[in-house]
N, C-alpha and C positions, 0 to 999 in steps of 0.2 A: 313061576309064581302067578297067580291069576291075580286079575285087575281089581276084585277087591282086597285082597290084601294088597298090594301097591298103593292103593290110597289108603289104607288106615297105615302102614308101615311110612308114606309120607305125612301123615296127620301127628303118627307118635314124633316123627322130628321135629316138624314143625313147632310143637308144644315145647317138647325137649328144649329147642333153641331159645323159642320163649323164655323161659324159666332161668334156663342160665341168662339171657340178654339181663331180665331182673335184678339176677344175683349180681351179675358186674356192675349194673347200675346202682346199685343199693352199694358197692364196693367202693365202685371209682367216687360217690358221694361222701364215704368217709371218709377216704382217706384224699380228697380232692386231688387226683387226677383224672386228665381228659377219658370222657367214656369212652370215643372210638377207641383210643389207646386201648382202654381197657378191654374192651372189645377183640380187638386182636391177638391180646396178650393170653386168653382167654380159647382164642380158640387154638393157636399154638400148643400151648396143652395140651388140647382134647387129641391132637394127632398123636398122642403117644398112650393115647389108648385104642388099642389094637382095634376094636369093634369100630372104630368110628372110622367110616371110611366111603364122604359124602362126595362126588362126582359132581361138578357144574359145569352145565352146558354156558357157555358165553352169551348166548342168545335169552337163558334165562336171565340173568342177570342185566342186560340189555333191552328186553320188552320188557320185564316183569318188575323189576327192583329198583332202576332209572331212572323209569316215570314217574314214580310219586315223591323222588326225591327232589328230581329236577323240578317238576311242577311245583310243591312246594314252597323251594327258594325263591324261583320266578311269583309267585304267587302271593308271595311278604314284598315282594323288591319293589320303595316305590318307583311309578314312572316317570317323577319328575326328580328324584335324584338320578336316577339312571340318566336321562338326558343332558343332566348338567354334567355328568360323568360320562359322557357317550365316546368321547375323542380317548381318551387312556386306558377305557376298558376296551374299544376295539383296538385299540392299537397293542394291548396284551393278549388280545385273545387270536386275532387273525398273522398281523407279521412274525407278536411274540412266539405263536406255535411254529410258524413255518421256520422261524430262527431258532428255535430249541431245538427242533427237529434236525435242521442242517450241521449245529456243532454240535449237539450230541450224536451224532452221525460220523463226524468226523474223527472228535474225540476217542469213540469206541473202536474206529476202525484201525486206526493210528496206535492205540495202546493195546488191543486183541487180537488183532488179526484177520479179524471178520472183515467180509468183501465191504465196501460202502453201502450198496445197497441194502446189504442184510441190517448193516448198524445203523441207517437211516429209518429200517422198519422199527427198529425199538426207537428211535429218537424218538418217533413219531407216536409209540404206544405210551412214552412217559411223559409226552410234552402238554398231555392236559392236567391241572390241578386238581383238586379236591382238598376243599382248605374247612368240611365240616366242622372238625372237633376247634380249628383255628377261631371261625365265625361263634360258635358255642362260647368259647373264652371271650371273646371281645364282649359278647352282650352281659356277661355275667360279671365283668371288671369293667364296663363303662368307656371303653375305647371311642375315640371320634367316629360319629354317624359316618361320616363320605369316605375314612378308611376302611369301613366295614365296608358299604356300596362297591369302593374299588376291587378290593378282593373277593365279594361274592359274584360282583356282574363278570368280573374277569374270567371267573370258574364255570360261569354258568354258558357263555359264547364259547369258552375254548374248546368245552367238553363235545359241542359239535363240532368246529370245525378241525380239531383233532382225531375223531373217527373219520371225517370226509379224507384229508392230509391221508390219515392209516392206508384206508385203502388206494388211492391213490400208488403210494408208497411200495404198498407191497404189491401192484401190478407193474411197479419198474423191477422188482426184485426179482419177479417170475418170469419177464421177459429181455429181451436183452437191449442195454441203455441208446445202442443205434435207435432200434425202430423204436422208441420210448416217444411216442410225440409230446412235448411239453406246453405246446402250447394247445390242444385239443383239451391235455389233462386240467390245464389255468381256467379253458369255459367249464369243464367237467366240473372242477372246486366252486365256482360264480354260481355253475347251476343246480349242483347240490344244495348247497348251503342257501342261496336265495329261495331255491324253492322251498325246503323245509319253513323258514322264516314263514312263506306265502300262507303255504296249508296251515300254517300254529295261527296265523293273525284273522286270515278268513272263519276256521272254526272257532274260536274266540272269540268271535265279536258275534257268529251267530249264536255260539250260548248263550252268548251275556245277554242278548237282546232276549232269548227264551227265558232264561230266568229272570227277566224284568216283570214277564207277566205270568209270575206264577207263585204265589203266594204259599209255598208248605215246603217248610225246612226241609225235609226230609227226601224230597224228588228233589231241590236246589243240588243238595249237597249229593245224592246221588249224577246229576248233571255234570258236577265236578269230576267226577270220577272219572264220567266216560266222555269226557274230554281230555282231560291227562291219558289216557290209553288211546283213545281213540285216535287223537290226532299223531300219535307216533304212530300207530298201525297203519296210517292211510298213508301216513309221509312216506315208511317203508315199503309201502306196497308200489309207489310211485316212483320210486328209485329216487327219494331227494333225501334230505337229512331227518329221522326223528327226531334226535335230538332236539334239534333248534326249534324241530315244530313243537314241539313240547315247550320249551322255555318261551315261545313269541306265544300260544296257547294263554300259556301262566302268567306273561305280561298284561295280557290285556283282559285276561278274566278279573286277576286279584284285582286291576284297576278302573275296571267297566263295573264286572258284575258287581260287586258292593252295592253299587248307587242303586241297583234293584230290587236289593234283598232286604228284609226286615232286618231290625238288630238282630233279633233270637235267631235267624238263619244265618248270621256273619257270626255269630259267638258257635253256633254249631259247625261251620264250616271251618274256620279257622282251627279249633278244638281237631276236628277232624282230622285235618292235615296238618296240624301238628305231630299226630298219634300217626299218622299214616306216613310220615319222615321219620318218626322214629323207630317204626317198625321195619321199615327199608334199610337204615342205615343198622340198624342192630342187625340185619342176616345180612345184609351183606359185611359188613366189618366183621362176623364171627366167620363168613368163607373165608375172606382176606385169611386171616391167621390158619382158619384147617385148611387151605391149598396149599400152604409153605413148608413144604420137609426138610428140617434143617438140616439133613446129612447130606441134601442136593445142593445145600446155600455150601455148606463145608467147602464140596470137593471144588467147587464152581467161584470159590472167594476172592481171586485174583479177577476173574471177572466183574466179578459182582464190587471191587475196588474201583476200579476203572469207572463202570456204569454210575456209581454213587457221582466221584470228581467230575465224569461230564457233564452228569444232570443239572449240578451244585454251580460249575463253570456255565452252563447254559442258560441257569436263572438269572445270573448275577449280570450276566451280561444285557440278557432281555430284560431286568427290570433296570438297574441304572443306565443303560443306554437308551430305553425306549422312552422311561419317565423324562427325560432330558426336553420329549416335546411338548411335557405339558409343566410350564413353571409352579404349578400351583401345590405341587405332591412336594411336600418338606423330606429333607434327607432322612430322618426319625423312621417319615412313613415307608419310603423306602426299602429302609435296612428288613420291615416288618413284611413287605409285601414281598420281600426276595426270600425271607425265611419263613416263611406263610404259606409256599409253594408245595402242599403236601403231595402225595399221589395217592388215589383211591382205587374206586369203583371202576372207572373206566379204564384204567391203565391194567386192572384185573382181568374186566371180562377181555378187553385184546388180547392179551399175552393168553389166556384159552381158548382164543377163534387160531392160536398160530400152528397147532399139528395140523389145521385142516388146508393152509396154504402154503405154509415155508417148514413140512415135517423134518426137514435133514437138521435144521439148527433151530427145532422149534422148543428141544430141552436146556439147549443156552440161551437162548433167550427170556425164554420161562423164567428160570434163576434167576437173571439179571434183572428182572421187570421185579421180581416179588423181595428180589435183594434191597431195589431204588425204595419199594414201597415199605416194605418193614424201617428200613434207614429213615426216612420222610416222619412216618410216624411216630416211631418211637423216640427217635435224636431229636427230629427238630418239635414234635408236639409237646416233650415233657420239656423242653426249654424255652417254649413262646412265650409261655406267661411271666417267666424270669424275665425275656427280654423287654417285652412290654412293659413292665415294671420298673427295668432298667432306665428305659426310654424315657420314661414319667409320660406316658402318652393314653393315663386313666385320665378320665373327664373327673373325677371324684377330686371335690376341695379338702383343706384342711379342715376344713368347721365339718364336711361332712361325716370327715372320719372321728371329730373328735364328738361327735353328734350319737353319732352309733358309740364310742365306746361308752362313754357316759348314760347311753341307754340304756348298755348292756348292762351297765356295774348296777343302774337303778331296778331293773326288771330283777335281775339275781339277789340282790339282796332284800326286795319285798314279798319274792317269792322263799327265801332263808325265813324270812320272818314269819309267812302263813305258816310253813310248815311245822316251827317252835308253835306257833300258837294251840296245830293240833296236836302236839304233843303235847301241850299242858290240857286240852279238853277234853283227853286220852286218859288223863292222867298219869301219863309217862314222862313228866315234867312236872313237879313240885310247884307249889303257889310263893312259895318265897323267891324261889330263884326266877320264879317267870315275873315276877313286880318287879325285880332287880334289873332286871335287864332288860326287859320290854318297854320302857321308857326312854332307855339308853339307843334300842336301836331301831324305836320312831323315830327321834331325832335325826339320826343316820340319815335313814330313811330320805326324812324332807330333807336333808342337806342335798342330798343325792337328787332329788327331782328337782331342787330350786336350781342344782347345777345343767343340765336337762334343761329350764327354761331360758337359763341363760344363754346357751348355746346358739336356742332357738331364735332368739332376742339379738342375734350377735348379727346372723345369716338366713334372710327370710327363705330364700331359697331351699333352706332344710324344712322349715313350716309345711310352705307348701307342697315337699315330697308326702311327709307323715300326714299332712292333712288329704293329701287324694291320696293316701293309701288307707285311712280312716274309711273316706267315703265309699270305696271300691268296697272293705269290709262291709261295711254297712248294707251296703246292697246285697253283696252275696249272701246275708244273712238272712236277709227278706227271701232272694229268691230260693233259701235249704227252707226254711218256712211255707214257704207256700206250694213248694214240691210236697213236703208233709201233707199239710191239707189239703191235696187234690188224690195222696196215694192215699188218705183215711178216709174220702171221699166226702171231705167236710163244702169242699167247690165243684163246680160243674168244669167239664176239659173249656166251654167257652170262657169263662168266668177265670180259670186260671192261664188259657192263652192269652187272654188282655190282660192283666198282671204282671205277666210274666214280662209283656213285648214293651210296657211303660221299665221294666228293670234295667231288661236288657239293653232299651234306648237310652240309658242313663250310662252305664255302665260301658258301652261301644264311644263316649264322649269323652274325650281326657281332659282331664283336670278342669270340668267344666264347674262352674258354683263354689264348690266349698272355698278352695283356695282364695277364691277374690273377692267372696262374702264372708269369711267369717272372721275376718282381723278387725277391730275396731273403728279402723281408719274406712274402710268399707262404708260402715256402718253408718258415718261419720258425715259422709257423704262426698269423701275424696274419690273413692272408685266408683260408686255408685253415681251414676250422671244420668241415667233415664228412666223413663217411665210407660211401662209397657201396658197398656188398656185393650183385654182381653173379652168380649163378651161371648156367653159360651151359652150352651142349655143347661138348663137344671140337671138333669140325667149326668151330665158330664163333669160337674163339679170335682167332686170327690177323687174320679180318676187325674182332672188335672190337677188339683192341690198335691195329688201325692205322687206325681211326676213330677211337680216342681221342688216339692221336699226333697227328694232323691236329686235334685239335679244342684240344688244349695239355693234356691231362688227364694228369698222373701215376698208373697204374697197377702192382699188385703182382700176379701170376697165384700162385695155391694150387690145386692137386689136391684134387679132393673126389669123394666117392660120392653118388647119390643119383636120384631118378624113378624113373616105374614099375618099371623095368625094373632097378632098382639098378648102374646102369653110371655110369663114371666120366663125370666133367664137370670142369669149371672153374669155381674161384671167383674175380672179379679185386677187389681192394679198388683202389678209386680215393679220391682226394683231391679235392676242390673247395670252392669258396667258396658262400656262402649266397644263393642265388639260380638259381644254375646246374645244376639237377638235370633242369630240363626238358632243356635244352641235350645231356646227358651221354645222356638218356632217346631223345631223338632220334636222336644218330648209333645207339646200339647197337640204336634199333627196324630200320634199314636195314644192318647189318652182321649180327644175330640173326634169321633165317630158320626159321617155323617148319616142321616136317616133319611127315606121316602114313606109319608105319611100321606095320606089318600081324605080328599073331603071330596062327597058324593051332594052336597045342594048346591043351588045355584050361585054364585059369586060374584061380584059388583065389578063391572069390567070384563065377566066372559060372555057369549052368546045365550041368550035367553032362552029355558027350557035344556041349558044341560044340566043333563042326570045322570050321568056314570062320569065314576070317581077320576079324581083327577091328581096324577102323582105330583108333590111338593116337597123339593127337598129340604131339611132345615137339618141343624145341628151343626156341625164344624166348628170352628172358632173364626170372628170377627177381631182385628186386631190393628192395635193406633199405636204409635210409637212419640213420646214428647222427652225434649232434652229439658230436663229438672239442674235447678241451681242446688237444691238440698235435699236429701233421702234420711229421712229421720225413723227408724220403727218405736210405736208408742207400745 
């Protein structure tokens, strides 16, 4: 087959895989189970159609599918819960692996037969995590913030120092345990894994500082990229760990680079690699499933028993013996973080680097690796959310839940109601029966939304969710608007990149304005306690009044004189609560544009007889801050 068809015959998969990842997604969404699940389940199928018969190099899956997953995670994770978290997730990610790896080592060798060394290279292949589809659930059921942290940062450290452990591992396996030095291998693991960390933290910070000074979405976000690759490519070329350099990479970009990016380049970036983990985890979660032939899992079952009870016995022991050193992990989180312990991506691509080192028992191995991993997914993924549940360890209140149902029952039945309406303007509904009943179920109706504000009235904390998910709407509204009018060519691309970068400033600030302005008490002059005196240019009015709309800020505009040049400007007095002044400081730095204006006659105060022009910057924003007794708007 020549090289052009090779690449369209890998484009037709590509696409192909595409299209199913879809279909499962659109699947596992009705019928709400976990998409990797679904993923799996999915591609297990497709091996039993004859034609599909896809080959994975270990290496792909480890340069190419890794990186964008790893980065990702790293790349959301902050760096200031990880810190506060630092002592239990290394302590699951470094002694838990090399202790997962020892009893399940032991475990296998004891109940199969296999030498140690060989059952210590699978210890070692299943003893890193992937707790994806787990982390998916938490955020979409409201799980506590620092049990998500512990289980993602745990997954994200182990999955290095678990390939570092691998090989390791499988060079006592090839050689014989006399000449095995252990303690050469202990700097070997030190200088793996600290060097990767080096390479991810040095090329990280040089990004970050590049994209501080470079102002277009579109090379930031490419930057991103080729730092997620890049810094695994170099880490491997150096003999240290990818991995980790990828993760210490994605620590320090997600938490550096922000602070240099515009909003519109953080909403494009994030957007990005969102899509670019989901695209990761969708081909690899559909290999997962086509590399399993369940007639190998069959004949291989009593192993594959075995491998399951060691894995199961080696979490249990690594998470309640280890969490023991840090008081602060409740037994609830525990139970969560011991059945949380999935196996993925990485535990995959190993078990496919095994014919190229340990070929004699690299088909029992294989089994038992895709055995642990199909078990992990399917048993303990479609049961976390029960247990979670169990546990009562959603962040969600009673008023929340009773908040949403009473929503619901209000949104259905006034949407019941439009729809009678057009069938009587249809005339597919008679005018007698529509007088009869349509009075009967406005009533309804308002009972239903008086019910709805009671709720709200009950539990401010439900207010302010609906009220910054209002405001979120709101903006995005603006900003499908005025993508319109820049694609009917109603704005100029300048004209709708300032637009767009007051939206998106708004929009990157959470729960910033509505919620603390728009309750009466606000208004009142209980939250509201300061007074913020703005003076701007005239030019820049317009843009700041409607960055502070967007942002919920009540402003007052005043004419005033004043700069170099004693020309008229704007004063806007705004209103805010105590805390919110950076907030206020931010949209009006990206709506307030400074300018260099040029005056060419002589000047009272320069040297006498100059005649070319002389740059003067004006425009920005000038700003006073006063602590108010009362915030009245007339």
């Amino acid at each position: 087959m020549d090289i052009d068809r090779q690449i369209l015959l890998i484009e037709e998969i590509i696409i192909a895989l595409l299209f199913v990842a879809v279909l499962v997604g659109i699947a596992a969404r009705r019928l709400r189970v976990p998409y990797t699940v679904g993923l799996v389940l999915m591609g297990l199928l497709m091996t039993f159609w004859e034609r599909v018969d896809i080959q994975v190099a270990p290496n792909l899956i480890l340069a190419l599918l890794v990186p964008p997953l790893i980065f990702e995670a790293a790349f959301h994770l902050n760096l200031n819960d990880l810190r506060r978290n630092l002592a239990p997730i290394l302590a699951l990610a470094i002694p838990g692996v090399i202790l997962t790896t020892v009893i399940v080592g032991g475990i296998v060798a004891w109940g199969t037969g296999l030498s140690l060394p060989v059952a210590m290279v699978f210890g070692a292949l299943v003893s890193a995590t992937d707790p994806v589809s787990v982390i998916a659930l938490f955020r979409s059921i409201g799980v506590p913030r620092r049990l998500q942290v512990l289980l993602e940062g745990e997954s994200l450290f182990n999955d290095g120092t678990a390939i570092v452990l691998f090989h390791l591992v499988v060079a006592l396996a090839v050689s014989e345990v006399a000449r095995f030095n252990w303690m050469s291998s202990l700097v070997e693991f030190i200088r793996i894994s600290g060097g990767g960390v080096l390479v991810g933290l040095l090329l990280g910070t040089l990004i970050s500082q590049l994209i501080s000074r470079i102002d277009d979405y579109l090379i930031e976000t490419t930057l991103t990229s080729v730092l997620a690759y890049s810094s695994y490519l170099i880490a491997e070329a150096i003999g240290v760990s990818g991995v980790l350099a990828v993760v210490a990479a994605g620590l320090v970009n997600g938490n550096i680079g922000p602070r240099g990016m515009s909003p519109t380049t953080r909403i494009v970036v994030y957007n990005f690699w969102e899509y670019a983990g989901f695209l990761a985890n969708s081909f690899i979660f559909l290999l997962i499933g086509m590399q399993i032939r369940l007639p190998v899992l069959f004949r291989n079952w009593n192993l594959i028993v075995w491998a399951v009870i060691a894995t199961l016995v080696a979490r249990a022991i690594g998470i309640y013996g280890l969490s023991r050193l840090e008081r602060g992990i409740p037994a609830k989180w525990q139970h969560v973080l011991y059945w949380g312990g999935l196996r993925g991506a990485i535990s995959l691509a190993l078990a496919l680097s095994l014919p190229s080192v340990l070929p004699q028992v690299s088909d029992q191995l294989q089994s038992m690796a895709f055995g642990v991993v199909l078990f992990t997914l399917l048993v303990q993924g479609f049961t976390m959310k029960p247990l979670v549940t169990r546990l009562k360890l959603t962040e969600r209140s009673e008023s929340q839940d009773e908040y949403d149902r009473r929503h619901a029952r209000a949104v259905a039945s006034r949407q019941a109601f439009e729809h009678l309406r057009r069938h009587h303007n249809q005339g597919l509904l008679s005018d007698h029966t529509w007088r009869t009943i349509a009075p009967q179920l406005q009533e309804h109706n308002r009972g239903l939304a008086d019910a709805v504000r009671e709720i709200i009235s009950i539990d401010p904390k439900v207010e302010l969710e609906e009220l910054d998910t209002a405001r979120r709407e709101y903006l995005r509204a603006q900003r499908s608007v005025i993508n319109s009018l820049r694609r009917d060519g109603t704005i100029t691309d300048e004209i709708y990149t300032q637009l767009i970068t007051e939206i998106d400033a708004a929009i990157t600030i959470p729960r910033s304005g509505w919620p603390e302005l728009s309750s009466n008490r606000a208004i009142d002059g209980i939250s509201i306690n300061r007074l913020m005196a703005v003076v701007i240019q005239d030019q820049d009015v317009e843009s700041a009044l409607n960055a502070l709309a967007n942002l919920g800020f009540p402003a007052t505009r005043l004419p005033s004189t004043g700069g170099f040049f004693g020309r008229n400007n704007t004063t806007l007095l705004i209103g805010l609560p105590h805390g919110q002044e950076e907030t206020v400081v931010k949209g009006l730095e990206q709506s307030c544009r400074k300018r260099v204006e040029y005056i060419a006659t002589p000047v009272e105060g320069f040297p006498s007889g100059l005649v070319e022009p002389i740059p003067i910057t004006i425009g920005g924003a000038t700003i006073f801050v006063f602590e108010v007794e009362r915030f009245e708007i007339i």
